[in-house]
C-alpha positions in Angstrom: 5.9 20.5 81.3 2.3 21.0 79.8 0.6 18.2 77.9 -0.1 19.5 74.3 -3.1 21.7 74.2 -5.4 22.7 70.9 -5.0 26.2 70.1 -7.1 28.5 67.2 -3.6 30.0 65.9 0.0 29.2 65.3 1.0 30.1 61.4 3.0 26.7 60.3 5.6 29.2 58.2 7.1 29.8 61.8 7.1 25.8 62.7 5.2 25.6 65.6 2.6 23.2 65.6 -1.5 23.7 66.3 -1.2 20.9 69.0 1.3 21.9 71.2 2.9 24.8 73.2 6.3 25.5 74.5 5.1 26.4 78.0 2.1 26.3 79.6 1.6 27.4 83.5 -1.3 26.1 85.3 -1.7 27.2 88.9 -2.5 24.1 90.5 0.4 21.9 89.0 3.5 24.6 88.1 5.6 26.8 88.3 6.9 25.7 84.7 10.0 27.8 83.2 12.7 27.5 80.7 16.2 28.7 82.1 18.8 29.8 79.2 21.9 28.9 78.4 25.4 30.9 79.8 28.2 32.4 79.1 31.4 33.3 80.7 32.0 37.2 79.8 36.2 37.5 80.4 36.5 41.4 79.6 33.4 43.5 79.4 33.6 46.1 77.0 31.0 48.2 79.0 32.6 48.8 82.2 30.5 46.3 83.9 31.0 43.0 86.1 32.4 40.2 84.6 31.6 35.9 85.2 28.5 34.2 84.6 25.9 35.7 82.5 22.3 34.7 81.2 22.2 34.0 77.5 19.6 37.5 77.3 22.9 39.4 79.0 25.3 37.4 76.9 24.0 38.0 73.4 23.7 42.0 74.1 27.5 42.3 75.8 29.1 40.1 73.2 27.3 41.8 70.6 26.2 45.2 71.2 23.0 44.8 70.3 19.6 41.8 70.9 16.5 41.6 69.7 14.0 38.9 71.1 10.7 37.8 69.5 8.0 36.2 72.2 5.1 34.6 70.5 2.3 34.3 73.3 -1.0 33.4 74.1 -2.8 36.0 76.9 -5.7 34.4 78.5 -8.8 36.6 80.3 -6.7 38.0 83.4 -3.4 36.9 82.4 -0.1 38.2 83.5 3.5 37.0 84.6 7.4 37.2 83.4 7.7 36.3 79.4 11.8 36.7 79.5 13.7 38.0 82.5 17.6 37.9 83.3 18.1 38.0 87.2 21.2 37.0 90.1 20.0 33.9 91.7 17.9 30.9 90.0 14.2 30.0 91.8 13.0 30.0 94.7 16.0 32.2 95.7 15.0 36.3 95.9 16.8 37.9 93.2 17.6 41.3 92.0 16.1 41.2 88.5 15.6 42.7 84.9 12.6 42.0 83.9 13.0 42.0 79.4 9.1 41.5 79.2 6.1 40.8 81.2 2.5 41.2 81.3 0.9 42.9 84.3 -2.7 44.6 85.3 -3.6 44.3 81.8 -0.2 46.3 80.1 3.1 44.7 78.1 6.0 46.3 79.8 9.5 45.8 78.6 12.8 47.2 79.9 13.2 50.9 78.6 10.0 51.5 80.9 7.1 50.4 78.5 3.7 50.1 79.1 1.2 49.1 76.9 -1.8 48.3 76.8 -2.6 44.4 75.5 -5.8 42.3 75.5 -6.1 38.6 75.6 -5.4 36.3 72.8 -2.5 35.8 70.6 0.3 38.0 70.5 3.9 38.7 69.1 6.0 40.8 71.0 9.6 41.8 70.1 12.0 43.7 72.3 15.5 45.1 71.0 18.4 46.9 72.8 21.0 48.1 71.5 24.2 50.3 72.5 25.6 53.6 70.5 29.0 52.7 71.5 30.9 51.1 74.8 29.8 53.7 77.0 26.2 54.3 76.0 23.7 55.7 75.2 21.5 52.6 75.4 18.1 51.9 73.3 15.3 50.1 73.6 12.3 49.6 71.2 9.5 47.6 71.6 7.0 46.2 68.8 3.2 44.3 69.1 2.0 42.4 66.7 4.5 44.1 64.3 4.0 47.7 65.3 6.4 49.6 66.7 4.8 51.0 70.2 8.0 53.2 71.4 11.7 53.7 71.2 13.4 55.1 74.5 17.4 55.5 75.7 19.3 55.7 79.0 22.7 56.5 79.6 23.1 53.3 81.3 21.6 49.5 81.1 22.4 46.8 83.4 21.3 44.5 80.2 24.9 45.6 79.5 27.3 46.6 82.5 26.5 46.7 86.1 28.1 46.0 89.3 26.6 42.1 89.7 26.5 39.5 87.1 22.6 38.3 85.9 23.3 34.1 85.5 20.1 33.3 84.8 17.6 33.9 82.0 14.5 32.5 82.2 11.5 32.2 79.7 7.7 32.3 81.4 9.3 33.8 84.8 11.2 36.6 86.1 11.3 38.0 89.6 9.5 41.6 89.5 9.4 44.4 90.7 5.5 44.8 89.7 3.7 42.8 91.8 6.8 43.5 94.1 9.1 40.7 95.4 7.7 37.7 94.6 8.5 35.3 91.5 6.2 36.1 88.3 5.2 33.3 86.6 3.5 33.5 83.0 0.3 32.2 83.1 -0.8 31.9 79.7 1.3 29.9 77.1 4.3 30.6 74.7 4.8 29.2 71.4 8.0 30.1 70.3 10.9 32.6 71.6 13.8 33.6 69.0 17.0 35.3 70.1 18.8 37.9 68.0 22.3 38.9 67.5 21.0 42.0 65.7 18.2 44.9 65.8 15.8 43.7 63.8 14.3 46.1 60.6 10.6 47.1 60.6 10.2 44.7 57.9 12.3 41.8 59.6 9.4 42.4 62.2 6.7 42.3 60.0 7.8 39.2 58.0 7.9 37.4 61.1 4.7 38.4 62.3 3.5 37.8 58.9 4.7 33.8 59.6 8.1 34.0 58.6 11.4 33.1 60.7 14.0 35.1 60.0 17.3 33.5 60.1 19.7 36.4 59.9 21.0 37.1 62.8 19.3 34.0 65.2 21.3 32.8 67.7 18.7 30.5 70.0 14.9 29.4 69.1 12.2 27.3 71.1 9.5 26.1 68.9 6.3 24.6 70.3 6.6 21.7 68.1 9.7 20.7 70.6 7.0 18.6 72.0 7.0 15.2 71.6 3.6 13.6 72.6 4.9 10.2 71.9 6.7 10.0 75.0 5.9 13.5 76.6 9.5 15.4 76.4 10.5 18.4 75.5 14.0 19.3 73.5 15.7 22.4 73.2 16.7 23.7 70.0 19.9 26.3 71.8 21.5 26.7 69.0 19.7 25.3 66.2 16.6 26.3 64.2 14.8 23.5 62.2 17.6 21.3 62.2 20.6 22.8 60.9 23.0 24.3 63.4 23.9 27.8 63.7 27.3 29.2 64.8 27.2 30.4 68.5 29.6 31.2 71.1 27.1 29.9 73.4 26.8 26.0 75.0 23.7 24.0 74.0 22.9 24.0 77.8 19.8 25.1 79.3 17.6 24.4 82.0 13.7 23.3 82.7 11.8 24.2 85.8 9.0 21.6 86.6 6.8 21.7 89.6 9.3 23.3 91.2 12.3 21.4 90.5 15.7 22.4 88.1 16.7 20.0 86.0 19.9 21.0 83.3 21.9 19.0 80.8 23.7 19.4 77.6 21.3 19.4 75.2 18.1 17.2 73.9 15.3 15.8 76.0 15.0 17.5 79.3 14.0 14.4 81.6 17.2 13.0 81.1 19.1 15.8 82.6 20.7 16.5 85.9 19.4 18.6 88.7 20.5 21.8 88.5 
């Protein structure tokens, strides 16, 4: 992963540091991604494929509902996948759902949003949610805690389709837009939380305000997981500022480094197996 870079903006309420970043993609030594944990979905309560699923997939079929919060940084020119869910794990080609991504200047999220974003630091938030087991589906889609558009389809592969997606990834997706080719985030991300829950207006605005809200979390990644004395990285799946939460989901997750998987249980990411 990145060494830890000085940045002008990270509010200390949400426990990232100034002096280091969860992910940082430079051209000339990446691709750098974060793979999610999985689940095993037994019965799918949407009609859809059962087996292996990303943790994005898992949270909103177990649950009905997910809202995720992307705390970014968008250099001049800066585009590529902030959380995407797809069938096969780098370098394979993939059929993909991209959750959000920068491109040609625009945030676009599942639910078909496009909007327009300049550099610098951002907060994005993305929620889905389902009016019952056999849709319609919604999708909202907030930055920098305003709400930029709500939309619905009668069906979301987020929830039910005919493969299973295995692997969610922060900083990467495969997309669609440029077409075919792995999309890799080339700015830097500070912290992504995972929700169990649509998040209110105000739940939105507290955390852009600086404040993590707790109800609900399932998963965060802080850019403080950084630690410059001996240059790992450790996941929090599962965990926020110590204290466990309760989680159907395995503190398992994976790191993509110069091209390479590794996976493990849990903790400092150099230590774990190849994936």
């Amino acid at each position: 992963m990145s060494s830890p870079t000085t940045i002008t903006y990270l509010p200390t309420a949400l426990g990232a540091s100034k002096t280091t970043l969860l992910l940082g993609n430079v051209a000339s030594s990446g691709p750098y991604a974060w793979q999610l944990p999985q689940c095993t979905i037994t019965s799918n309560p949407y009609g859809g494929a059962t087996g292996t699923y990303g943790l994005l997939n898992c949270i909103a079929i177990q649950n009905g509902a997910i809202s995720a919060v992307v705390w970014f940084y968008l250099p001049p020119g800066g585009q590529g996948g902030l959380l995407g869910t797809t069938t096969a794990q780098y370098p394979n080609p993939a059929t993909t759902l991209p959750i959000l991504y920068v491109y040609n200047g625009y945030l676009r999220g599942l639910g078909g949003f496009s909007i327009s974003i300049s550099p610098g630091w951002h907060i994005a938030v993305f929620e889905s949610w389902a009016s019952s087991t056999s849709g319609p589906f919604y999708f909202s889609i907030y930055l920098d805690g305003q709400l930029k558009g709500t939309t619905s389809a009668s069906s979301s592969a987020l929830y039910s389709y005919s493969l299973t997606f295995p692997y969610s990834d922060i900083g990467a997706t495969y997309n669609y837009l440029p077409s075919g080719q792995w999309f890799f985030f080339n700015g830097a991300i500070a912290l992504v939380a995972l929700y169990n829950r649509v998040l209110t207006t105000g739940d939105v605005l507290a955390i852009y305000q600086g404040n993590l809200v707790s109800s609900g979390l399932v998963a965060v990644w802080y850019g403080d997981d950084y630690n410059p004395s001996n240059g790992h990285w450790v996941s929090r799946v599962g965990g926020y500022t110590g204290a466990p939460l309760t989680s159907s989901y395995p503190p398992r997750g994976c790191v993509l480094w110069n091209s390479t998987w590794y996976s493990g249980p849990t903790g400092i990411w150099s230590n774990w197996q190849q994936c």
